[in-house]
VOGU-3710 file (C-alpha; in Angstrom, 3 decimals, decimal comma):
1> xxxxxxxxxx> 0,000/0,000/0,000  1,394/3,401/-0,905  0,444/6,687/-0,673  1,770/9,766/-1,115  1,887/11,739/2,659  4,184/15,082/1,961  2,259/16,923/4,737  5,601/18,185/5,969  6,535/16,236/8,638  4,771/17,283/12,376
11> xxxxxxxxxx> 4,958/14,923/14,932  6,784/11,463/15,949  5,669/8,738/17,292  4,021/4,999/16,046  1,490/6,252/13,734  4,010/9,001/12,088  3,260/9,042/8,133  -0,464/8,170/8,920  -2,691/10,466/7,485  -6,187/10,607/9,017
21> xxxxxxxxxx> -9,479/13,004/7,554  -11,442/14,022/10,332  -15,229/14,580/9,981  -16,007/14,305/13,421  -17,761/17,229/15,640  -18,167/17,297/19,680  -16,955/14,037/21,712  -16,582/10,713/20,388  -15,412/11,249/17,073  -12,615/13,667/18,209
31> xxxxxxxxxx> -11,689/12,216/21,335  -10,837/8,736/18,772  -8,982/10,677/16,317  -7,219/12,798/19,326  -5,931/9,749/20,543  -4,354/8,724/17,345  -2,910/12,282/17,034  -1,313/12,107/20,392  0,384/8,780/18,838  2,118/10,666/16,183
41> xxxxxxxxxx> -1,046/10,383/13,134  -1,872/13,486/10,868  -4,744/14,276/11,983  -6,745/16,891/9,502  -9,986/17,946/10,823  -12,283/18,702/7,954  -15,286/21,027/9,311  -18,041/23,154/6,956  -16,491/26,740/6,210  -20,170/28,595/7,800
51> xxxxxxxxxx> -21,028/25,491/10,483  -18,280/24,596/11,889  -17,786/21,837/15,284  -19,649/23,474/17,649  -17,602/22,959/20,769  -15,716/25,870/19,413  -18,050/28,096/21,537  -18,591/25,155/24,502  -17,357/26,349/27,756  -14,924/26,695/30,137
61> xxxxxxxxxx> -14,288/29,965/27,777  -11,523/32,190/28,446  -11,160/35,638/27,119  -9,000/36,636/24,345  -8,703/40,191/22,695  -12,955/39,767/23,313  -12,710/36,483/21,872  -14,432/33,350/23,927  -12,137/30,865/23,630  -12,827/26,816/24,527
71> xxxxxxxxxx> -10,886/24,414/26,569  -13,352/22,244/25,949  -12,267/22,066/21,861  -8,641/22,322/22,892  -8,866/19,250/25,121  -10,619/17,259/21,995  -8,864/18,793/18,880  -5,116/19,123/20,073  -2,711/17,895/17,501  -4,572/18,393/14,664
81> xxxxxxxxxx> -4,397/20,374/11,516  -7,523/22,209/10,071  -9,014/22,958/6,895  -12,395/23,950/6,039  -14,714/21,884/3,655  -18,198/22,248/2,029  -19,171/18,635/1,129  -22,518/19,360/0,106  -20,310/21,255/-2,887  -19,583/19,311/-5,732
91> xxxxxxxxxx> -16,409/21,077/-6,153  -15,932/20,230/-2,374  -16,825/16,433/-2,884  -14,038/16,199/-5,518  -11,707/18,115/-2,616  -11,911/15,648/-0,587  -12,158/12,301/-2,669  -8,459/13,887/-3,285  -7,683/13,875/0,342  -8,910/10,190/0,580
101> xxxxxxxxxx> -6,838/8,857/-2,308  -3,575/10,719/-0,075  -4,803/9,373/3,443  -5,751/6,025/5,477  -8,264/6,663/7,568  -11,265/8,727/7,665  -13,404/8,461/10,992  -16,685/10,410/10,841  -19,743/10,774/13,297  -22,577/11,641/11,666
111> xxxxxxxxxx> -25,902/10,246/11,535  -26,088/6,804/9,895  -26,846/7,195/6,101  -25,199/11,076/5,739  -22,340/10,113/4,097  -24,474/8,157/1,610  -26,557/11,218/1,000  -23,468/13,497/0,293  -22,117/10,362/-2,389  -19,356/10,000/0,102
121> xxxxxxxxxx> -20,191/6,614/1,067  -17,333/3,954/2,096  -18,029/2,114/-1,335  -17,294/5,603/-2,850  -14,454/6,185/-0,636  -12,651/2,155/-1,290  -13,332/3,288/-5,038  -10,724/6,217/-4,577  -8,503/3,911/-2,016  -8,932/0,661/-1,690
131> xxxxxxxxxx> -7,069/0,609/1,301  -9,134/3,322/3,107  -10,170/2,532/6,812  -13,716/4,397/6,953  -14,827/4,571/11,165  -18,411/5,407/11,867  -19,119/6,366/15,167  -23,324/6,618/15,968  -25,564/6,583/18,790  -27,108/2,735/17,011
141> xxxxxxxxxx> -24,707/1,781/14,307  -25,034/1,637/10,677  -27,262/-1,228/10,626  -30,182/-2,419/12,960  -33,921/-0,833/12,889  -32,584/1,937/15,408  -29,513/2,776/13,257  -30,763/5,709/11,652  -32,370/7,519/15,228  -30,815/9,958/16,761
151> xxxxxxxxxx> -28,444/9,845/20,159  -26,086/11,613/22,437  -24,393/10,238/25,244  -27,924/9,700/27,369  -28,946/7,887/24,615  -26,259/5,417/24,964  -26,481/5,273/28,680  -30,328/4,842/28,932  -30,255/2,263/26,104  -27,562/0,489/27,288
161> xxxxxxxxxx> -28,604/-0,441/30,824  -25,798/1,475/32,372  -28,573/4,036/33,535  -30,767/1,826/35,195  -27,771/0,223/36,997  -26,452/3,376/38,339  -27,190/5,447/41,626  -30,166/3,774/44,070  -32,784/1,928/43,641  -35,061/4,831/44,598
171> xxxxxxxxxx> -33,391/7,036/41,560  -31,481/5,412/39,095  -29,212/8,157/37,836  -26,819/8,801/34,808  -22,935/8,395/34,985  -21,703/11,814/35,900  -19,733/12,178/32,151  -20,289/11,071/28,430  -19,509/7,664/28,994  -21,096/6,790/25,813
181> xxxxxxxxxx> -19,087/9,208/23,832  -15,547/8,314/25,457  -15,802/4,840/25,180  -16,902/4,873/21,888  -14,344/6,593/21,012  -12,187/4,127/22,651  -13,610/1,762/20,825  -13,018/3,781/17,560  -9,325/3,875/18,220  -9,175/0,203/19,016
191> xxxxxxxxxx> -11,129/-0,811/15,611  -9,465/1,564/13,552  -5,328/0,454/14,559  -6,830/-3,163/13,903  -8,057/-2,339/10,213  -5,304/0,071/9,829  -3,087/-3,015/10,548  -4,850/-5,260/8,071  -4,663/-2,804/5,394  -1,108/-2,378/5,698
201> xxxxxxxxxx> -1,288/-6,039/4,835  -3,412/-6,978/2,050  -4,163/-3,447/0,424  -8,418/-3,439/1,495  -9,547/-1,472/3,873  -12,784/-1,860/5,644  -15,535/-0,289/7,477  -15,133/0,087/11,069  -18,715/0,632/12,362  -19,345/1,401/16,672
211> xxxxxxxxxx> -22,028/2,078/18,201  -22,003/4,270/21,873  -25,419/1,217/22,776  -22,881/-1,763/22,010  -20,050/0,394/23,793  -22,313/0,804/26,916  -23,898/-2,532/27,161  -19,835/-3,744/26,519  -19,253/-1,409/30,273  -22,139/-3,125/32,191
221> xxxxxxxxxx> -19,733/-5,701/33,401  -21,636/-8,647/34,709  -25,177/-7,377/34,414  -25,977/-8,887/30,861  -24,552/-12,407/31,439  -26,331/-12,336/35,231  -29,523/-11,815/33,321  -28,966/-14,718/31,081  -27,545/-17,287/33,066  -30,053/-16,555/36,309
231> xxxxxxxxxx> -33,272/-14,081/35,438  -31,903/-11,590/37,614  -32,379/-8,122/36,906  -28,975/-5,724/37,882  -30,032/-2,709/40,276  -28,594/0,060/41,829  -26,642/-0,553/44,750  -25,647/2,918/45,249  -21,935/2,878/46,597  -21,601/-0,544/47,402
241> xxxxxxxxxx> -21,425/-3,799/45,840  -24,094/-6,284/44,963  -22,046/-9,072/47,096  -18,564/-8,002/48,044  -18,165/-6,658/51,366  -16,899/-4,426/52,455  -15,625/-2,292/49,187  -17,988/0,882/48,872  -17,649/4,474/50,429  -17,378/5,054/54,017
251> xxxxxxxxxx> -17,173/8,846/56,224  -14,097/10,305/57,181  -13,575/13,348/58,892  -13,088/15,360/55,914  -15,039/13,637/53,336  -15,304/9,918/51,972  -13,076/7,273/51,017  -13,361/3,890/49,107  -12,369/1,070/51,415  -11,989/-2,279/49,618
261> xxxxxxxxxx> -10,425/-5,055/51,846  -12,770/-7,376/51,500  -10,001/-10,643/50,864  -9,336/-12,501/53,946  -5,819/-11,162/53,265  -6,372/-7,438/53,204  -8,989/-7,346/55,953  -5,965/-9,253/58,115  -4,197/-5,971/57,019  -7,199/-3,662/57,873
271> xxxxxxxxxx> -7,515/-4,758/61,469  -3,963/-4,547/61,814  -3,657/-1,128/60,820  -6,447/0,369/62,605  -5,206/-1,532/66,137  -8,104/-4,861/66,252  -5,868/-7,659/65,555  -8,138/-9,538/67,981  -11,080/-9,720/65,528  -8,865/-11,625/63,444
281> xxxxxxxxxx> -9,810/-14,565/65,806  -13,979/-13,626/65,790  -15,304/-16,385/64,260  -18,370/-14,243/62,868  -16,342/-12,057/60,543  -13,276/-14,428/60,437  -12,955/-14,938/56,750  -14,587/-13,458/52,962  -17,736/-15,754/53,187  -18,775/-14,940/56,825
291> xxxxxxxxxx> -18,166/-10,989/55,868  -19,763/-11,150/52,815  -23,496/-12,379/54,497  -25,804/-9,390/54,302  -26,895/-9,347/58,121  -23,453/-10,287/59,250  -21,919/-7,431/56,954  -24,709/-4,674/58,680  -24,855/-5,480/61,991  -20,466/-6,224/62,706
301> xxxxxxxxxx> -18,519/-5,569/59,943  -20,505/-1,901/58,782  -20,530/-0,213/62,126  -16,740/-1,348/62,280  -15,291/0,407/59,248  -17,461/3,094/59,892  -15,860/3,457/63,124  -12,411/2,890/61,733  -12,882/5,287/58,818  -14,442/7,951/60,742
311> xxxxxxxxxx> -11,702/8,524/63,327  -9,414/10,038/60,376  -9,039/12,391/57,629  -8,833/11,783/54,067  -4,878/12,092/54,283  -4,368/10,474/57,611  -6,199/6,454/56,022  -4,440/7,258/53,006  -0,842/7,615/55,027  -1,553/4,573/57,004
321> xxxxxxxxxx> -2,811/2,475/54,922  -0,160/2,797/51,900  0,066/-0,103/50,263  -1,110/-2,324/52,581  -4,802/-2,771/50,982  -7,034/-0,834/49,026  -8,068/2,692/50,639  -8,667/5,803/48,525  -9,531/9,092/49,182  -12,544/9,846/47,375
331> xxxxxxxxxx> -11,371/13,249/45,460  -13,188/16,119/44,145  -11,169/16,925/40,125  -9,307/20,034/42,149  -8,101/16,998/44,436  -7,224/15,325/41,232  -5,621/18,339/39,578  -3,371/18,862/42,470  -2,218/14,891/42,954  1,266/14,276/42,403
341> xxxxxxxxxx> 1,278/11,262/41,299  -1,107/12,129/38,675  0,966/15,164/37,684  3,884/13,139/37,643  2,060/10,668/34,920  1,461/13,671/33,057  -2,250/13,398/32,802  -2,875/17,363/33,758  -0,997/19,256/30,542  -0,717/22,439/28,764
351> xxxxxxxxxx> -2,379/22,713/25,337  -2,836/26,097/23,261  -5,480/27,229/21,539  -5,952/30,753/19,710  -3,384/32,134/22,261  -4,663/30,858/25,148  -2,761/28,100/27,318  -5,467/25,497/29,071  -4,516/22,538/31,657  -6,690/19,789/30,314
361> xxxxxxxxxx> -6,316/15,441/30,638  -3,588/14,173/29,154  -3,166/10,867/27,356  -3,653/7,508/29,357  -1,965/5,273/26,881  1,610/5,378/28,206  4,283/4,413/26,052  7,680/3,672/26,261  8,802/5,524/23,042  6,496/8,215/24,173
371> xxxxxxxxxx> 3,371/10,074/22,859  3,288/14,175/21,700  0,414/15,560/23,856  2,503/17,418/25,989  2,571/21,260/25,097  0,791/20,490/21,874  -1,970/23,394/20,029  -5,642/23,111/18,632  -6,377/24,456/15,297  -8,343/27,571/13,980
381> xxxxxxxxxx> -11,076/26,838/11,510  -9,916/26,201/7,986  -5,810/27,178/10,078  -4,139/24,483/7,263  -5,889/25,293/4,166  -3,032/26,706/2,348  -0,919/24,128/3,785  -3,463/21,223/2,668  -4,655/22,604/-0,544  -2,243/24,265/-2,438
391> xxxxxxxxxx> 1,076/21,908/-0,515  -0,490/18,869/-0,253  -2,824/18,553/-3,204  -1,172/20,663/-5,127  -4,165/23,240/-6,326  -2,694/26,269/-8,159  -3,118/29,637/-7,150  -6,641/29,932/-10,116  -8,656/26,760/-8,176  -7,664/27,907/-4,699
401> xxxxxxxxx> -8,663/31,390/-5,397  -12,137/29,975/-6,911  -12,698/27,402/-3,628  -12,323/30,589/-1,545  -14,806/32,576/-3,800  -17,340/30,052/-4,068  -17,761/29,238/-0,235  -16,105/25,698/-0,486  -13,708/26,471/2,135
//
């Protein structure tokens, strides 16, 4: 497979030399192709001239020169290039069946059936490149009865039992972030490298199709195969756990932590730590099963870690307990921001955007050779056109001049 990829060169990493067309707007599909960015890809993000992603105006906004600027596009779009795009244009269709006969990947987001509509379909698209890897991320997929309805995140999480699971049985309650969108764009990133890597092989490319419904009901970890293998129906269990015990949140002085030593081994630990090394020897709560019975669990071994928990602060249980068995602070995100060891793991970085610096997440896949999130920018709308149009494909100055007159970018 060989294409030509003269973008002069602007990043390192595993996926240097692969060039990726991004159609995606808001979460999932820019989160997937941000993650490929951060791995060294080249990323463009293609976005209508007049309508373009509209988390360019989503807050936290920061002034600039009476501009609002977003953190919340430079957290999703860092590492990319930028070029604007009418693909409802014919002139713009031809633009960027170009791009696709220069590039491997194209992930786009939009409703099932758009890119169909605009003759941009993946049939279209293996036409130009065979060995094109086309990722649709939807609320449904591209095929079912429900593929062409459509979703946001909520969608996802209500149709994917993760609501229903999810705060107490009294109010069931969505996850407090787009857990459909992220791990659909996991997903995305996941199918995409394994296509990518197939390609690379045989010359064909293929459609990569994921749904934020299959991505939740994938995150409902034993609810689906409980229902299945017994009739029983997963419910809230608010911060505990349907049968381990103890492992849920308990009251310190200054807040809550998660205590989890439920094993025989690290509730040996526990009672060492917090001075009851005789309860060791209590043949009520002496091992996992006996701990683990509901009335046993609320009438000895509740009160108990309550009582243990609540004598301390946050800092104090995490101190003493170290690495002993697992205790953690339950943190607010300015707890999170300030956390060392997360700092150190560089997940809190700088990225710029229209002169503005913003701390945002960084990248949790850690590797060895590294990745390029670290002090890296988010582009202006239609920032690379030049650099796209006229370097990379080549247009003279007479059919850049007439793109740029006619509204096509």
């Amino acid at each position: 497979m060989t294409h030509q990829t003269d973008i002069p060169a602007t990043s390192e990493g595993p996926l240097k030399g692969i060039v990726i067309l991004d159609l995606t707007r808001v979460v999932a599909g820019p989160y997937c192709a941000m993650l490929l960015a951060d791995m060294g890809a080249t990323v463009i993000k293609i976005e209508h001239p007049l309508d373009p992603d509209l988390t360019r105006e989503f807050p936290p906004l920061q002034d600039q020169d009476g501009a609002a600027i977003s953190g919340f596009f430079a957290q999703y779009n860092r590492n990319k290039m930028a070029v604007s795009l009418d693909l409802k244009k014919a002139e713009g269709r031809e633009t960027f069946l170009q791009m696709v006969a220069r590039a491997h990947i194209v992930i786009e987001n939009f409703r099932p059936g758009t890119l169909d509509k605009l003759g941009l379909g993946y049939g279209v698209l293996a036409e130009t490149n065979p060995a094109i890897v086309l990722t649709c991320i939807s609320g449904f997929g591209q095929t079912g009865p429900n593929s062409p309805r459509p979703a946001f995140d909520s969608s996802a999480q209500a149709t994917g039992g993760l609501w229903s699971m999810n705060g107490t049985v009294e109010e069931p309650m969505r996850v407090g972030t787009v857990l459909g969108d992220l791990s659909a764009a996991l997903y995305g990133a996941i199918g995409t490298l394994g296509a990518l890597r197939q390609a690379e092989k045989t010359g064909i490319g293929q459609c990569v199709d994921i749904s934020q419904q299959d991505s939740i009901i994938s995150l409902t970890e034993n609810a689906l195969v409980t229902y299945t293998a017994s009739g029983k129906v997963t419910v809230p269990e608010g911060n505990g756990h349907p049968f381990v015990k103890p492992y849920g949140r308990y009251a310190c002085k200054d807040g809550y932590v998660f205590f989890g030593a439920y094993t025989d081994k690290f509730w040996r630990e526990a009672c060492i730590v917090f001075g009851d090394e005789h309860l060791l020897d209590d043949p009520e709560i002496n091992t996992m099963a006996r701990r683990f019975d509901p009335d046993v669990y609320e009438r000895r071994v509740k009160p108990l870690v309550e009582q243990w928990c609540g004598r301390h602060t946050k800092a104090e249980l995490e101190k003493m307990t170290g690495a002993r068995f697992p205790l953690s602070p339950i943190k607010s995100i300015d707890e999170v921001v300030a956390d060392p060891h997360v700092r150190l793991r560089d997940m809190v970085i700088p990225v710029q955007y229209r002169g503005v610096d913003f701390q945002v997440f960084g990248n949790p896949v850690k590797l060895s050779g590294g990745t390029r999130e670290k002090n890296a920018m988010a582009p202006e709308l239609g920032e690379h056109n030049e650099r796209i149009y006229r370097d990379w494909l080549g247009k003279d100055d007479e059919e850049f001049e007439f793109l740029k007159k006619n509204g096509v970018i």
